[in-house]
C-alpha positions as CSV (number, residue, x, y, z in Angstrom):
1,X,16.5,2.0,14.7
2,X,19.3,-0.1,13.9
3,X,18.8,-4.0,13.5
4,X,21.5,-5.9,15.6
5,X,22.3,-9.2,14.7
6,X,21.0,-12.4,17.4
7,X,23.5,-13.8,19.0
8,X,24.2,-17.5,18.4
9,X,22.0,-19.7,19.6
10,X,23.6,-21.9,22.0
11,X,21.4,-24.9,21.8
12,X,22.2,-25.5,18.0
13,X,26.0,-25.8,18.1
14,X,26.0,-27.7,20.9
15,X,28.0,-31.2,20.6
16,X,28.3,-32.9,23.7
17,X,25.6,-31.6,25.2
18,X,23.0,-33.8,26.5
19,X,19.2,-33.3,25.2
20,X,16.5,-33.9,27.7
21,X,13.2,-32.5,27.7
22,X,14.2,-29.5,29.5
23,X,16.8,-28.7,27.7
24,X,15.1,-28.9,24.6
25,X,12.3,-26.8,26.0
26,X,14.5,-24.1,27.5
27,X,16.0,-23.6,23.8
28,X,12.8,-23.4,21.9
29,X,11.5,-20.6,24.3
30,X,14.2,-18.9,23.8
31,X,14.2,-19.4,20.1
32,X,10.3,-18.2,20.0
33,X,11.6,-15.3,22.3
34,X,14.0,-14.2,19.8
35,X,12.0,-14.6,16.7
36,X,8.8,-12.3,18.5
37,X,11.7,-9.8,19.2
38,X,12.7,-10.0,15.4
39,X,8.9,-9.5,14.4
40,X,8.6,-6.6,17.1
41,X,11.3,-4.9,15.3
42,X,10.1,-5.9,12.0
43,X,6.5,-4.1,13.4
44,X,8.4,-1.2,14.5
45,X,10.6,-0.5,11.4
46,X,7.2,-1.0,9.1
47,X,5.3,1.7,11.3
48,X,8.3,4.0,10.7
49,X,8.6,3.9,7.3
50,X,4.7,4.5,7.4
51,X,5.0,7.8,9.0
52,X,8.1,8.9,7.0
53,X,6.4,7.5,3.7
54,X,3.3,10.2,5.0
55,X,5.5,13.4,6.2
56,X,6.7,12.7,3.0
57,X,3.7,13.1,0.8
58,X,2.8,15.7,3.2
59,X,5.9,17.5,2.2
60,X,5.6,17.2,-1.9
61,X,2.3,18.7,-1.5
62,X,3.5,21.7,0.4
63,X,5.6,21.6,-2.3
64,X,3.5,22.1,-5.1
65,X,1.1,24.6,-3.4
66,X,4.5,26.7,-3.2
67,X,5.3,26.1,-6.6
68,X,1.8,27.1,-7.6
69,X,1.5,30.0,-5.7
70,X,4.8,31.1,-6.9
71,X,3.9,30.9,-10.3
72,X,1.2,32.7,-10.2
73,X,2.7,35.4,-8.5
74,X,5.2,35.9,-10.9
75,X,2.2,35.6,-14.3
76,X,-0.8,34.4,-14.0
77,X,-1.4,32.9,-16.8
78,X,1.5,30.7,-15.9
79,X,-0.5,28.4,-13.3
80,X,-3.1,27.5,-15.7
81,X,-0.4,25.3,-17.3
């Protein structure tokens, strides 16, 4: 998942424009919109590395099982160690 970057927000480089209340409204919804998007991806990106941090661990202890067993196929005495 590749983070993309916001577009500008309108309501900040505005000159000239005229501020009422629902103008002002309209660009802090959209503002809270964006920043739960940004903490949705956040979530989503955190929960990924999660599972990919577990497979991992998952993996270097296949690993070492293999190694073992290897080992001690070839001597015995060799897995002790």
């Amino acid at each position: 998942m590749m983070l993309r970057r916001a577009p500008v927000n309108v309501c900040m480089y505005s000159e000239g424009r005229s501020w009422n209340k629902g103008s002002i409204l309209r660009c802090t919804v959209d503002y809270v919109r964006r920043l739960q998007t940004q903490q949705e991806t956040l979530f989503a990106l955190l929960e990924k590395n999660r599972q990919l941090e577990r497979h991992n661990q998952h993996l270097r202890n296949e690993m070492k099982v293999s190694l073992s067993n290897y080992l001690f196929a070839i001597d015995p005495n060799l897995s002790n160690s």
